[in-house]
VOPAGU-2260 file (C-alpha; in pm, 1 decimal, decimal comma):
REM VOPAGU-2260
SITE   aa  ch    i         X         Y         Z
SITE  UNK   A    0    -174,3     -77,7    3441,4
SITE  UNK   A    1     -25,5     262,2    3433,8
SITE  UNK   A    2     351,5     293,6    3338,8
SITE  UNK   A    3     560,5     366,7    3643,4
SITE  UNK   A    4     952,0     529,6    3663,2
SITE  UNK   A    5    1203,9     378,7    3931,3
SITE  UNK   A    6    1449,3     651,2    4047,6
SITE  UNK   A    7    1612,7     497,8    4375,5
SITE  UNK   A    8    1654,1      73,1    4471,4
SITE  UNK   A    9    1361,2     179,8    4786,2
SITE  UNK   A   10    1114,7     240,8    4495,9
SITE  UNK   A   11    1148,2     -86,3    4296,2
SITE  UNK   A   12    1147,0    -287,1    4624,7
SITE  UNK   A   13     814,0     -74,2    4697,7
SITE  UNK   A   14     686,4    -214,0    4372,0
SITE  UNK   A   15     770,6    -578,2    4471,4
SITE  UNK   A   16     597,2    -515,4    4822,5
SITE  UNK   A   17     281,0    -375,7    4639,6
SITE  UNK   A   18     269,7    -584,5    4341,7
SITE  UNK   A   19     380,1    -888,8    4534,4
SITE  UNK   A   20     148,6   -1153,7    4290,7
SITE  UNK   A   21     243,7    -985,0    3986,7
SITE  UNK   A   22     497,8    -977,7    3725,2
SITE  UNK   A   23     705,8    -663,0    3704,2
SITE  UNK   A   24     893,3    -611,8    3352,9
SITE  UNK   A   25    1143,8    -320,8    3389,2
SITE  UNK   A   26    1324,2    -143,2    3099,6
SITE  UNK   A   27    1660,1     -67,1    3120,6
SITE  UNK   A   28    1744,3     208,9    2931,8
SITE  UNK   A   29    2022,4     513,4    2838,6
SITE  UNK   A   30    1933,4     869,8    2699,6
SITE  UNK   A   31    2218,8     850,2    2435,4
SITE  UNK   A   32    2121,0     482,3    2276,3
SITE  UNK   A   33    1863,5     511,5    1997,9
SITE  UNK   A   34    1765,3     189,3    1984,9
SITE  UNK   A   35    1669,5     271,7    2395,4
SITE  UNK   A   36    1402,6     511,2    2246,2
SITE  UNK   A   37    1274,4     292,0    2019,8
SITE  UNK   A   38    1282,2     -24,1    2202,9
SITE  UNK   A   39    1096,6     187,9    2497,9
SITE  UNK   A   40     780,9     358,0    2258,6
SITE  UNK   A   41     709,8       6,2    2138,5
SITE  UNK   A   42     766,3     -72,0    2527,5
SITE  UNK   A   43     554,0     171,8    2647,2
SITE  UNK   A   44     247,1      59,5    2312,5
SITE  UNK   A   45     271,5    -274,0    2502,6
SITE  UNK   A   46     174,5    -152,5    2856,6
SITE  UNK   A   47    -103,3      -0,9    2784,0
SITE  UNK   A   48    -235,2    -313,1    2575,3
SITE  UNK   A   49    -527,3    -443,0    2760,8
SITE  UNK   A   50    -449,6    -785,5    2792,8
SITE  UNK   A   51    -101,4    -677,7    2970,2
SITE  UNK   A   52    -317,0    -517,4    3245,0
SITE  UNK   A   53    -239,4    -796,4    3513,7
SITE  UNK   A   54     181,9    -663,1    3475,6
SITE  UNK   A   55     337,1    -349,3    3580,5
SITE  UNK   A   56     579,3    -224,7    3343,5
SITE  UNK   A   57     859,0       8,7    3468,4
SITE  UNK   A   58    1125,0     236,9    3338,8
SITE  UNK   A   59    1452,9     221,9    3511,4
SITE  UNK   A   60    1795,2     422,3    3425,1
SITE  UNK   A   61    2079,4     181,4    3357,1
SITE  UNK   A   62    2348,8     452,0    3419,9
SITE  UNK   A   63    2200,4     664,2    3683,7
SITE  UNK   A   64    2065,6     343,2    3868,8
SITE  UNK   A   65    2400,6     146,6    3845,1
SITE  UNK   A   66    2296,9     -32,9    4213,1
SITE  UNK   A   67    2015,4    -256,5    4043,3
SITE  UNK   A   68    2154,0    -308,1    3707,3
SITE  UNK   A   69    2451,8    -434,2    3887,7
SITE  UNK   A   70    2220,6    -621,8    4140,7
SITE  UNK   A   71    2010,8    -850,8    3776,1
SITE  UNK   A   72    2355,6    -821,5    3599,9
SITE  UNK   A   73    2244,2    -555,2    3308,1
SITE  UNK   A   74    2561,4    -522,8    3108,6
SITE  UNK   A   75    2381,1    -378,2    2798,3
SITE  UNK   A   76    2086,3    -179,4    2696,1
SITE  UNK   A   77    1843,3    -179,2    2593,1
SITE  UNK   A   78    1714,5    -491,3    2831,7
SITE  UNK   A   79    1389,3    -614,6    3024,5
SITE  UNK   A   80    1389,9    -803,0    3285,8
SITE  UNK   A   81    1076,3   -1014,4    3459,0
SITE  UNK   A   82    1077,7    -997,5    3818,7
SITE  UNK   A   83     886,8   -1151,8    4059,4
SITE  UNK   A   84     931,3   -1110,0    4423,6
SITE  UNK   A   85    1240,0    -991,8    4316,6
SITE  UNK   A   86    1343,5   -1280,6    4160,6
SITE  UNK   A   87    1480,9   -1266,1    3805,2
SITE  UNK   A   88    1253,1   -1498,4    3573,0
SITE  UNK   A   89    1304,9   -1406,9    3243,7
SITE  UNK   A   90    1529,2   -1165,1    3031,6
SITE  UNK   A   91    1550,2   -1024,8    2722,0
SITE  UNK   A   92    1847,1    -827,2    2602,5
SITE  UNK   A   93    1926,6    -577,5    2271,9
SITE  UNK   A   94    1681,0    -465,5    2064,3
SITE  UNK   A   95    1430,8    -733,8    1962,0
SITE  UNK   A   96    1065,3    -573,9    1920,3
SITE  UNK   A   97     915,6    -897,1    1799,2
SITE  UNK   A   98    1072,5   -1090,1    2081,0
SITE  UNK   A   99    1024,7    -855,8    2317,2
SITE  UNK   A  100     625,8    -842,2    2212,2
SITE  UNK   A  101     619,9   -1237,1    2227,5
SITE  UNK   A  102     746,6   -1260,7    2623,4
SITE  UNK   A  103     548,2    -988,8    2707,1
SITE  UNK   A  104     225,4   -1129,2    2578,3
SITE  UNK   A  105     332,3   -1484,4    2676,2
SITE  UNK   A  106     362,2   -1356,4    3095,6
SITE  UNK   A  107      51,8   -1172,8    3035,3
SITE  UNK   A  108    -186,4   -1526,9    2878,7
SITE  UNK   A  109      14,7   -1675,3    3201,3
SITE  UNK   A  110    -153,6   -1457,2    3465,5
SITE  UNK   A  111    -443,0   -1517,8    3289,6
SITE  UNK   A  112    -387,1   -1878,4    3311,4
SITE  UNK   A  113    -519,9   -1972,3    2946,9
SITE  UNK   A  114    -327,4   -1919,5    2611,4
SITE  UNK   A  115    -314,9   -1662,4    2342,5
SITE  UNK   A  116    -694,8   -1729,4    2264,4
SITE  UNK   A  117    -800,1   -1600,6    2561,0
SITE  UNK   A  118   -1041,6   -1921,8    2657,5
SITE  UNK   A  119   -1234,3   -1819,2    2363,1
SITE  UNK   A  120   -1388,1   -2128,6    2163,4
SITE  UNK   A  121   -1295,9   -2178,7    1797,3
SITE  UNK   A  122   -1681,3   -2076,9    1667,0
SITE  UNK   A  123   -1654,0   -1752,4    1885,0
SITE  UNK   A  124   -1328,1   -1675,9    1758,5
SITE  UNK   A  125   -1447,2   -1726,8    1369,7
SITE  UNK   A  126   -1746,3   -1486,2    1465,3
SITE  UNK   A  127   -1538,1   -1214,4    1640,8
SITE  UNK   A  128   -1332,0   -1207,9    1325,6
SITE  UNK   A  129   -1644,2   -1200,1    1084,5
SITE  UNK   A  130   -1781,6    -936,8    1273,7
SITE  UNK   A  131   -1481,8    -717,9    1182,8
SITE  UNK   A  132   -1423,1    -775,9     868,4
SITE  UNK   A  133   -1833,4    -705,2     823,7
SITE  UNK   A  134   -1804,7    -396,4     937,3
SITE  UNK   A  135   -1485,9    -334,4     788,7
SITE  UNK   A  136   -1447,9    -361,8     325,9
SITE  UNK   A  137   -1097,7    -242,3     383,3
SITE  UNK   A  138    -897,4    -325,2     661,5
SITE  UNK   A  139    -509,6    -335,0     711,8
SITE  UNK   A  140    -438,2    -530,6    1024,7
SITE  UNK   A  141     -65,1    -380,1    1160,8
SITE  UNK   A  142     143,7    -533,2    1445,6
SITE  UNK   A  143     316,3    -234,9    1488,7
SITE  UNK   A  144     261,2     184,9    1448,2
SITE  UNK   A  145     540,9     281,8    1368,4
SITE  UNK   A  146     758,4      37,4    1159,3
SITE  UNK   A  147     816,1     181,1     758,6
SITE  UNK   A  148     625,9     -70,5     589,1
SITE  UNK   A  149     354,0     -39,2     766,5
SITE  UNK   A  150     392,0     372,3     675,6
SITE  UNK   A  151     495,6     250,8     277,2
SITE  UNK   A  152     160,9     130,6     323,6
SITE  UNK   A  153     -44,8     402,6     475,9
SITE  UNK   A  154      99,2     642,1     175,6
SITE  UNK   A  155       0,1     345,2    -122,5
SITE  UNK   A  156    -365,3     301,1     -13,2
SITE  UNK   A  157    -357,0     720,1       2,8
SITE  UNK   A  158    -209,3     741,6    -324,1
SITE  UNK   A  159    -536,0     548,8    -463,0
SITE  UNK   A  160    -798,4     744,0    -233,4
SITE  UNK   A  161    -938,7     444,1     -67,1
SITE  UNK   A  162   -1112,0     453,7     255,4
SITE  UNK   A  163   -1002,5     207,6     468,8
SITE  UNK   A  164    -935,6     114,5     900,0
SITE  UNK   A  165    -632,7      23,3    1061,9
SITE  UNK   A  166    -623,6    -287,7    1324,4
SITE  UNK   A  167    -336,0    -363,0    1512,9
SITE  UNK   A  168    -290,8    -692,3    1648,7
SITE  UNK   A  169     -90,6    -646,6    1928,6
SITE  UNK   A  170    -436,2    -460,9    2115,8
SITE  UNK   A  171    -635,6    -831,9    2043,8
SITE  UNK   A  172    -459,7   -1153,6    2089,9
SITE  UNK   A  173    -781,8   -1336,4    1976,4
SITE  UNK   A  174    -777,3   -1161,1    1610,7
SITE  UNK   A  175    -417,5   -1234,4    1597,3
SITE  UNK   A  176    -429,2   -1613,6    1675,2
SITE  UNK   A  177    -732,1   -1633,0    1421,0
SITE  UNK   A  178    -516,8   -1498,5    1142,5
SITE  UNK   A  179    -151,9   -1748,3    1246,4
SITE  UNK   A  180    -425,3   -2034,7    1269,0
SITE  UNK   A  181    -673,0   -1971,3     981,0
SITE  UNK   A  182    -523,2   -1761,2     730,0
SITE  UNK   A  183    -171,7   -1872,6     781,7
SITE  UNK   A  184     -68,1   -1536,0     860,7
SITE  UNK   A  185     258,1   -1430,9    1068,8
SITE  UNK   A  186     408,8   -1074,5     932,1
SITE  UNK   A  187     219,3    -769,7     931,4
SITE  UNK   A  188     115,2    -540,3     781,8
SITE  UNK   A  189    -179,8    -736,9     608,7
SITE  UNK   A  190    -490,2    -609,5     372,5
SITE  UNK   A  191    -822,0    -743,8     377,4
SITE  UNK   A  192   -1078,8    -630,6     113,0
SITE  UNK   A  193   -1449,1    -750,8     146,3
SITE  UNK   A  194   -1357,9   -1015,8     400,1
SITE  UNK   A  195   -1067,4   -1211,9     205,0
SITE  UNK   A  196    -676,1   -1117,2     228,2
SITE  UNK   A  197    -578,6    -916,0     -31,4
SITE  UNK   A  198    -140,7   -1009,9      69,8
SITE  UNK   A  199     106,2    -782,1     220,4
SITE  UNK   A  200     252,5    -460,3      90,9
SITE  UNK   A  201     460,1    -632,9    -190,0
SITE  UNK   A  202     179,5    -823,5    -298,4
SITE  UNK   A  203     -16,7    -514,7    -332,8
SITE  UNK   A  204     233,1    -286,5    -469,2
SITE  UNK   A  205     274,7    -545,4    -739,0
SITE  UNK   A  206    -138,3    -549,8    -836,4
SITE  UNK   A  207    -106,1    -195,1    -855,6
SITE  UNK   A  208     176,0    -187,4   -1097,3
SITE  UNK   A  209     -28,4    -447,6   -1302,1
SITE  UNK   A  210    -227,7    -263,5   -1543,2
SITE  UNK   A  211    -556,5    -488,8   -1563,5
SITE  UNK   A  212    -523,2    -582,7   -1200,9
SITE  UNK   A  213    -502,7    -257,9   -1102,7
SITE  UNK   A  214    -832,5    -140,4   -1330,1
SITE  UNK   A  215    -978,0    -424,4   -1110,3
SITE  UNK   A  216    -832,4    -283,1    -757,2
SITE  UNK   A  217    -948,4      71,6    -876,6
SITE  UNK   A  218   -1289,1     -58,7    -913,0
SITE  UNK   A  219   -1306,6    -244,8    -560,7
SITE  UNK   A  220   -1176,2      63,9    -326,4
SITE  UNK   A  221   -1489,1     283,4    -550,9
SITE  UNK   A  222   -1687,4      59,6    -399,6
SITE  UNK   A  223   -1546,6      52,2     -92,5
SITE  UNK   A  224   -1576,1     422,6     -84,3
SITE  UNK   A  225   -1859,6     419,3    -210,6
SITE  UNK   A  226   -2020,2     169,7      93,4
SITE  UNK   A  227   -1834,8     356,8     339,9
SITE  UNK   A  228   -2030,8     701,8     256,6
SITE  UNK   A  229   -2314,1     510,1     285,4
SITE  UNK   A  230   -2241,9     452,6     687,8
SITE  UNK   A  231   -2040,5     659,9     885,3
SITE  UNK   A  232   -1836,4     920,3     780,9
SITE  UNK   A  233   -1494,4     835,8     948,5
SITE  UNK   A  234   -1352,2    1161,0     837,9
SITE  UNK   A  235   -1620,8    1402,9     930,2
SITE  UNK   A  236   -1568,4    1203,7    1293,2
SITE  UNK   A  237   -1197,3    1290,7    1271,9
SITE  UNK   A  238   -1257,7    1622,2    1185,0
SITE  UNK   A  239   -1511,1    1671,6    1458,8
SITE  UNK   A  240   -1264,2    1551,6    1689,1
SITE  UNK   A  241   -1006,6    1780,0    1531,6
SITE  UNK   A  242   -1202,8    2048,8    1610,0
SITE  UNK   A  243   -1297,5    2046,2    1960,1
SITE  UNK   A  244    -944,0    1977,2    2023,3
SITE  UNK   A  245    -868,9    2323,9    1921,5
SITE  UNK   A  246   -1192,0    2490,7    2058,9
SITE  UNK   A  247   -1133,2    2334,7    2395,1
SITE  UNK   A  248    -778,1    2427,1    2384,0
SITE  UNK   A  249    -604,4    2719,5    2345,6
SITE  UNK   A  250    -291,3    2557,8    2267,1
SITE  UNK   A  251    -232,3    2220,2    2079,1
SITE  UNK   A  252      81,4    2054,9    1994,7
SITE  UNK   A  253       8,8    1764,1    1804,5
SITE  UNK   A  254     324,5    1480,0    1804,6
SITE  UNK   A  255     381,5    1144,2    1656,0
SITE  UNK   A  256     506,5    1005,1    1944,6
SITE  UNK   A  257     445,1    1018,8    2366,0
SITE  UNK   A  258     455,7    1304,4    2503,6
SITE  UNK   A  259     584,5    1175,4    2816,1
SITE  UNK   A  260     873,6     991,9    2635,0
SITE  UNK   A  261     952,7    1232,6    2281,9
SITE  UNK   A  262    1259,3    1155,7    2063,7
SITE  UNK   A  263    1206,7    1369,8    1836,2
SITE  UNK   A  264    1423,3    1710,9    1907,8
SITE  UNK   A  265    1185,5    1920,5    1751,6
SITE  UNK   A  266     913,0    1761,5    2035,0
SITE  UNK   A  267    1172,1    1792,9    2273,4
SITE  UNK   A  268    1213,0    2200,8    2234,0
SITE  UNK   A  269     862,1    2268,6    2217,2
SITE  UNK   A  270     760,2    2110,5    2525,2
SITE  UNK   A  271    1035,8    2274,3    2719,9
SITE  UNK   A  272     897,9    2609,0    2609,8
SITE  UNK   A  273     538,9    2578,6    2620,7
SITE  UNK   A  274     649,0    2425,1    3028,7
SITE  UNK   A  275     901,2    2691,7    3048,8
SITE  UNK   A  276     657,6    2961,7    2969,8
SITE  UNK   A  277     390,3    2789,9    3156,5
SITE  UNK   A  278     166,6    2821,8    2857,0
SITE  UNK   A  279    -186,3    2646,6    2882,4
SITE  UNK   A  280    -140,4    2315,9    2590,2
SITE  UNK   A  281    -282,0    2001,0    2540,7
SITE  UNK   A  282    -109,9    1743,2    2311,2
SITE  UNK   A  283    -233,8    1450,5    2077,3
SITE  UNK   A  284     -47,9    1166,4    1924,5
SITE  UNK   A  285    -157,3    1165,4    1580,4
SITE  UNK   A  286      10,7     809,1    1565,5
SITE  UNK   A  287    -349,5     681,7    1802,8
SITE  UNK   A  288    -570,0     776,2    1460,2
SITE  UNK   A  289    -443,5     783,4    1100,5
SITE  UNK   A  290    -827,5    1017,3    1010,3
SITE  UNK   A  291    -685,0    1253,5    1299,3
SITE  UNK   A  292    -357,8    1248,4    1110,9
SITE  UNK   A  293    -474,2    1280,0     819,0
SITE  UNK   A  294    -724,4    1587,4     910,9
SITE  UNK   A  295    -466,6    1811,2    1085,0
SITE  UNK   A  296    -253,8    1757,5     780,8
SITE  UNK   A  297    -496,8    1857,3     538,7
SITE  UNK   A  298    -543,3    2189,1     829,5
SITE  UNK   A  299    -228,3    2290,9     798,4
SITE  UNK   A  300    -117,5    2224,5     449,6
SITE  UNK   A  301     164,4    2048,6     651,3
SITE  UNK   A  302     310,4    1694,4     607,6
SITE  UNK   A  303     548,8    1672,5     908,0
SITE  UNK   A  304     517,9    1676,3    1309,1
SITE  UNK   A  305     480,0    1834,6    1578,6
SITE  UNK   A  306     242,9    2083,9    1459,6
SITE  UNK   A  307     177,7    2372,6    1645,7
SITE  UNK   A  308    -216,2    2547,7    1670,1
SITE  UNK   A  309    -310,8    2833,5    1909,6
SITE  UNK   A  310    -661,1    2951,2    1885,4
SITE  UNK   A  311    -741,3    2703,6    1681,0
SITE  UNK   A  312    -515,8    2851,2    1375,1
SITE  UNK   A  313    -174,1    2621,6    1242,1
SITE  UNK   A  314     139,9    2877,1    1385,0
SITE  UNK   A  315     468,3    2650,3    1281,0
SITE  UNK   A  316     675,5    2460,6    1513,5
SITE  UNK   A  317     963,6    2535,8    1781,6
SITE  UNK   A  318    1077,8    2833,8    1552,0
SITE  UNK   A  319     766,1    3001,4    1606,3
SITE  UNK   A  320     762,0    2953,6    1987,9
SITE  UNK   A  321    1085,8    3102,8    1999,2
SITE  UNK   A  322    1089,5    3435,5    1811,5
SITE  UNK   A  323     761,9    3463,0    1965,6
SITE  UNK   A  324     783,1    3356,7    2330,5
SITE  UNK   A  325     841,3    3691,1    2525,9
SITE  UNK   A  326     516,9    3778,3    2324,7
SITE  UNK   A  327     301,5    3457,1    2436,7
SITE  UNK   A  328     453,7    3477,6    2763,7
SITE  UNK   A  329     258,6    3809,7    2832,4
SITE  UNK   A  330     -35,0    3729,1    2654,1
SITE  UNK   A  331     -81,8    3411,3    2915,3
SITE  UNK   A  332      28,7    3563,2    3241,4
């Protein structure tokens, strides 16, 4: 369900009178607390999980909205409340993105009346999860985009070329019950290589720093590669992708983050000018697909984000946009 913003009391009491047999989580949030911003993109990653369909999720202004903090008793951000029928029935306050992923989930398997599983049977589980790892030699299971470790480990399986696929758990209770209950696996970031677990990022960092293991993990991700070419080529999808982006667009502002929620300043500047300027622009989180990343990287010869392209060609960021606006302003009018 889509992500909704409360700006009076009359709205969220709309929500209760429209969503009277569901759950409403609301975020309580300031601009100035950086934890907020966090605490609402992982926020935000959760409502548009699938199996958190049945909830509506809501943003709500602590300070600007003092009426209904003071009305649930919000004395500190960032918090979420469960409501129901505008009854409080659960709460989490501070900044706890595991916790906060665990009530979530756990009010979503309620609605559906069934647990984490999702009523799947043991033997259907086991195939789901040989299915993927089938079609996947090299597979890093995440539980979250944008955490460092999980980033640490993007840049060590670049460092050694290998071809690999990203799955986060959070998007697929099913996969991530079959790990806790048959691999005995409960922190992410995780790496699979031909179907059995590899370890996590200090278990990998240290058979890389091993000089006959890591003759032995050089060979594996050839072959890896090597299968991989054989099937689809996941880059020359990305950079298909890539590219009618920026035919179909005359303007595109690629982010790590939401464009509807940015943090970053840099983000922040840019959209107010291309919006100022009412300049034609699409935007892409790069964050949805690591090959996408990866390809308007290579593009622009540029490691950090946003990244600006107009017809098609890298420009620069917020700088450019502002020695050059008077110039793009008449060149879109």
């Amino acid at each position: 369900m889509s992500l909704r913003h409360i700006y009076n009391a009359k709205e969220l009491d709309n929500l209760f009178t429209a969503y009277k047999n569901s759950t409403l989580v609301v975020n309580f949030f300031t601009d100035w607390s950086s934890q907020c911003h966090v605490a609402s993109q992982e926020f935000e990653c959760l409502s548009r999980n699938p199996v958190c369909r049945d909830l509506v999720f809501a943003h709500c202004h602590a300070e600007l909205l003092r009426d209904i903090a003071l009305r649930y008793k919000v004395h500190k951000v960032p918090t979420v409340l469960f409501l129901k029928e505008g009854k409080l029935i659960d709460k989490l306050e501070g900044f706890d993105p595991n916790n906060l992923q665990k009530k979530v989930l756990y009010h979503a398997a309620k609605l559906y009346q069934c647990t984490y599983h999702l009523n799947l049977t043991p033997s259907e589980l086991c195939e789901r999860m040989n299915a993927l790892l089938s079609n996947s030699d090299l597979i890093l299971f995440i539980d979250n985009y944008h955490s460092n470790t999980t980033w640490e480990f993007y840049a060590m399986l670049d460092s050694m070329c290998a071809t690999y696929d990203v799955f986060n758990v959070n998007s697929d209770l099913a996969v991530q019950e079959y790990l806790k209950n048959c691999w005995k696996i409960t922190t992410f970031p995780q790496l699979f290589m031909f179907g059995h677990h590899v370890g996590n990022f200090e278990k990998v960092r240290m058979i890389k720093s091993h000089e006959k293991c890591r003759k032995h993990l050089k060979t594996a991700i050839a072959m890896v590669n090597a299968k991989k070419n054989s099937r689809v080529d996941v880059a020359a999808f990305a950079g298909h992708r890539v590219k009618t982006l920026l035919t179909g667009n005359v303007i595109v502002v690629f982010l790590e983050e939401d464009e509807f929620r940015p943090c970053n300043c840099e983000t922040k500047k840019i959209l107010h000018i291309v919006k100022v300027l009412n300049l034609p622009y699409a935007t892409f989180n790069v964050l949805d697909d690591i090959h996408i990343r990866s390809k308007v990287m290579h593009l622009s010869k540029h490691q950090c984000f946003p990244q600006i392209f107009i017809h098609g060609q890298f420009v620069g960021n917020s700088i450019f946009l502002k020695a050059f606006k008077n110039e793009l302003s008449t060149l879109f009018s």
